[in-house]
N, C-alpha and C positions, 0 to 999 in steps of 0.2 A: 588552461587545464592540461595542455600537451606535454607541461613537463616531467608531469608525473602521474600520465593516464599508464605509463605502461610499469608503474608498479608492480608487486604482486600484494593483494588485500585477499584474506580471508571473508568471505560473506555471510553472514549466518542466521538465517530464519526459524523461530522459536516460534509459533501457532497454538500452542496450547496442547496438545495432543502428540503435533510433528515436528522436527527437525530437523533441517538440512544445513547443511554448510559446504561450502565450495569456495574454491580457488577462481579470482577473477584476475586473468592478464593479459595487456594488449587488446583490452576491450573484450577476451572470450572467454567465457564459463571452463576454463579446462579441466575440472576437477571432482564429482560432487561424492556426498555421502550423504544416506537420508535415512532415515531410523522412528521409528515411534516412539514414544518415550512413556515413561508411569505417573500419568500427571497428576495421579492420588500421592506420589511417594513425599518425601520430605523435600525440602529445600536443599539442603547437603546433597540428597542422592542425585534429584533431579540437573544441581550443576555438576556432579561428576559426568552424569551422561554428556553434559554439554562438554566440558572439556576433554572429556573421551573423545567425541565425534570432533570438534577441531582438530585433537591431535590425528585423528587420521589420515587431514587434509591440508594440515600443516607440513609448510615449507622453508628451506634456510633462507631463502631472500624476500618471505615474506617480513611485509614493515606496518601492516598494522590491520585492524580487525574492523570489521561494522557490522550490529547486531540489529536486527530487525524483533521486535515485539508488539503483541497486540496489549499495550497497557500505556497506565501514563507512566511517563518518563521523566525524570531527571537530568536534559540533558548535560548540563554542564559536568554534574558530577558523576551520572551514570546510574544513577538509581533507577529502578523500575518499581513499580507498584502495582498489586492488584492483577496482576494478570492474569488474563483469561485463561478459564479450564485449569489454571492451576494454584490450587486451594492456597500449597505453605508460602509461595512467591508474593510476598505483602509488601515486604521492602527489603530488594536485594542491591548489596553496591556490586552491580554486574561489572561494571569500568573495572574497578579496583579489583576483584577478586580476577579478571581476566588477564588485565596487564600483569600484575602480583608473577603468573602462572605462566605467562606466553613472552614478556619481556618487550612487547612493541605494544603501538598506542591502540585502543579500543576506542570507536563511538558505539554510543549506542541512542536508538531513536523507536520511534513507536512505527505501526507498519505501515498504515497510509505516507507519514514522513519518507518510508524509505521507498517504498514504491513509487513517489513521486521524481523521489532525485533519478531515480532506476529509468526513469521514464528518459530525464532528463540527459544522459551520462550515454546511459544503451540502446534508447528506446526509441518513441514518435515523436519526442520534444528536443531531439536535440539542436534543431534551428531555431528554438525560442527560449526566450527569458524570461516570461512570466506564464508560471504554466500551474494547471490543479489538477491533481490524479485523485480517483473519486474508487473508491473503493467499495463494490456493490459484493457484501456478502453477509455473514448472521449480523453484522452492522452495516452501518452508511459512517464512513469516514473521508475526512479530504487534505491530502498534503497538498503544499502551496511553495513554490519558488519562484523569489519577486527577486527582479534585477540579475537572474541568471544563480541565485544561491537560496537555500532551503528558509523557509521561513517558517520557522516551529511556533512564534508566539512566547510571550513570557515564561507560561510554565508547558510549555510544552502541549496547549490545548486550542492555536488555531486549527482551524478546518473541522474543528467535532460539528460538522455543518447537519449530521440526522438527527441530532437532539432538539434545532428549531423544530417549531410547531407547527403543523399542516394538519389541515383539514381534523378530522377528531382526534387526531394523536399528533405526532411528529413524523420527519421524512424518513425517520429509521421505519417504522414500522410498515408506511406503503412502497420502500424503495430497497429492502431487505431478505433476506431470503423467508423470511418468516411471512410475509405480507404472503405468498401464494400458500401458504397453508392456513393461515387466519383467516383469509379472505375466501379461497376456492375450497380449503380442505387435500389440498394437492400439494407436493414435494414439489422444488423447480426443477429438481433433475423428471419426474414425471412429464410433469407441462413441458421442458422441453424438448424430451423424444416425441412427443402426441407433437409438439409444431416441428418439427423435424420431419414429419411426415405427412406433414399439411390438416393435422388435425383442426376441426373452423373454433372450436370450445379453446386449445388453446392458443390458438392463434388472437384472439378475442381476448384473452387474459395479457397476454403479451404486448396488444395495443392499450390496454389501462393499465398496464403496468408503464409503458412509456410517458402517457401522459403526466402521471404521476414522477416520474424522473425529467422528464421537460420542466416542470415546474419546480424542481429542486437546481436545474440549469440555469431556471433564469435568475432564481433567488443566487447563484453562483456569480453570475453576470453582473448583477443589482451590485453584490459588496466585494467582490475580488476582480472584475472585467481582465481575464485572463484571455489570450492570445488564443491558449488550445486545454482543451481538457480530456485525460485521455482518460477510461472509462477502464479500472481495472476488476479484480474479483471474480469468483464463477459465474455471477448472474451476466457479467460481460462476455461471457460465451454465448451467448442468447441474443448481441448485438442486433442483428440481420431483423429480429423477429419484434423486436419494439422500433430501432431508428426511425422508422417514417412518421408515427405519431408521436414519437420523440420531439422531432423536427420540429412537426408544428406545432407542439406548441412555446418550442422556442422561437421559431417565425413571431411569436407574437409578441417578443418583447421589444419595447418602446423605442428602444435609444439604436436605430439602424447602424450607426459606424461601431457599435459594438459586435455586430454580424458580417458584419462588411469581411472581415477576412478569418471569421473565429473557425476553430478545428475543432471537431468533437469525433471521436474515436476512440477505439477499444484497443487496450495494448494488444501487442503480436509478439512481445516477450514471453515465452513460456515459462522461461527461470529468472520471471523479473523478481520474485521476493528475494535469493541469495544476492544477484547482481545489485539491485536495490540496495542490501545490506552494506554492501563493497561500497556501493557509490557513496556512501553514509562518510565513507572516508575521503575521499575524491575532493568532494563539497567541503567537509570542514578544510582540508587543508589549500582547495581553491581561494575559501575566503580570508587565511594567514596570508598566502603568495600575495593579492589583490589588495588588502590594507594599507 
């Protein structure tokens, strides 16, 4: 990957709501620009904002783009679909309308996807090759890179790992950010200024809530037996205040040389969604050079 980590790629994170895009080179975020967007508007309006904000951050030796989205994807061809929070984006050919416009190559990938290669490229993972970045926010998502390269699945829908079934619902609902307000009636951002401050109410939410994400670790462990899994999302700000019944009850899964050297940690990238998006480029053209 050294031979062309010190490209320059545009990064670009699309949330539903927010936008950023940034300049990634030599491994560092030089560049960003972040904006809200009208994510009532049209299709049309909504990608001129996106290509407004590129161009801002657009450069002459940039050589190619990577787009992070919270929807399914298309990835060969670049299609997105369905994306969250915004309504007219049912099926857009993002690839094609980007390159069309920018003149260098575009990937694009869904966010868990890109936050795992982020992981991988800038991140905790980059001594290992088979790695799953778990996205703990208004969903449960999980990107997966086996043998050192991004493993999206046929259509683009391994790791939708919160839609499995647990306990009365599924993992999205008890490992979510929704789960503290269906469950307590409380925001996480509440629960976690009250454990911030040694509150014992949330402190106590914060140890069922791990339990419940221990058990979506091990079901991680059971069908993917990753090296390291690095724990992304706002509710990963909260690490410190679940990890210990996290833990245990991953201590309890059966097959010990699967524990024996596994890593479970919360990334320490603060601009892993654009970096992420950048790596989305990195990976694809890692696995051309490697063929």
């Amino acid at each position: 990957m050294d031979k062309f980590i010190d490209s320059t790629i545009v990064g670009v994170f699309l949330d539903g709501k927010n936008l950023i895009a940034g300049i990634v080179r030599n491994n560092l975020l030089v560049k960003t620009v972040s904006r809200r967007i009208n994510n009532s508007g049209s299709e049309e309006k909504i990608l001129t904002e996106l290509i407004s904000t590129i161009t801002e951050v657009f450069e002459e030796d940039v050589v190619g783009i990577g787009v992070g989205v919270p929807s399914l994807v298309d990835t060969a061809k670049g299609i997105v679909y369905k994306v969250q929070n915004i309504q007219s984006w049912r099926e857009v050919y993002l690839k094609d309308l980007l390159e069309s416009h920018f003149k260098v190559e575009v990937y694009v990938n869904n966010d868990a996807n890109s936050f795992v290669v982020g992981e991988k490229y800038f991140g905790s993972a980059k001594s290992y090759e088979n790695v799953v970045g778990l996205i703990l926010s208004q969903g449960v998502g999980a990107g997966i890179v086996f043998k050192g390269h991004l493993y999206s699945g046929t259509n683009c829908g391994a790791g939708e790992i919160g839609s499995l079934p647990y306990k009365e619902y599924d993992y999205e609902y008890y490992c979510s950010l929704g789960y503290f307000e269906e469950k307590y009636g409380m925001k996480f951002d509440l629960v976690h200024r009250r454990a911030l401050k040694k509150d014992k109410i949330a402190l106590a939410i914060f140890e069922q809530y791990g339990h419940h994400l221990g058990n979506l670790l091990k079901t991680i462990l059971f069908t993917l037996d990753p090296e390291i899994i690095v724990l992304g999302g706002i509710i990963s700000k909260a690490f410190p205040f679940f990890k210990k019944s996290m833990n245990e009850i991953v201590r309890s899964f059966p097959y010990k040389n699967s524990l024996k050297n596994l890593v479970i940690t919360a990334s320490e990238q603060s601009e892993i969604s654009v970096m992420g998006a950048a790596a989305l480029y990195y990976d694809a053209r890692n696995l051309t050079l490697t063929k």
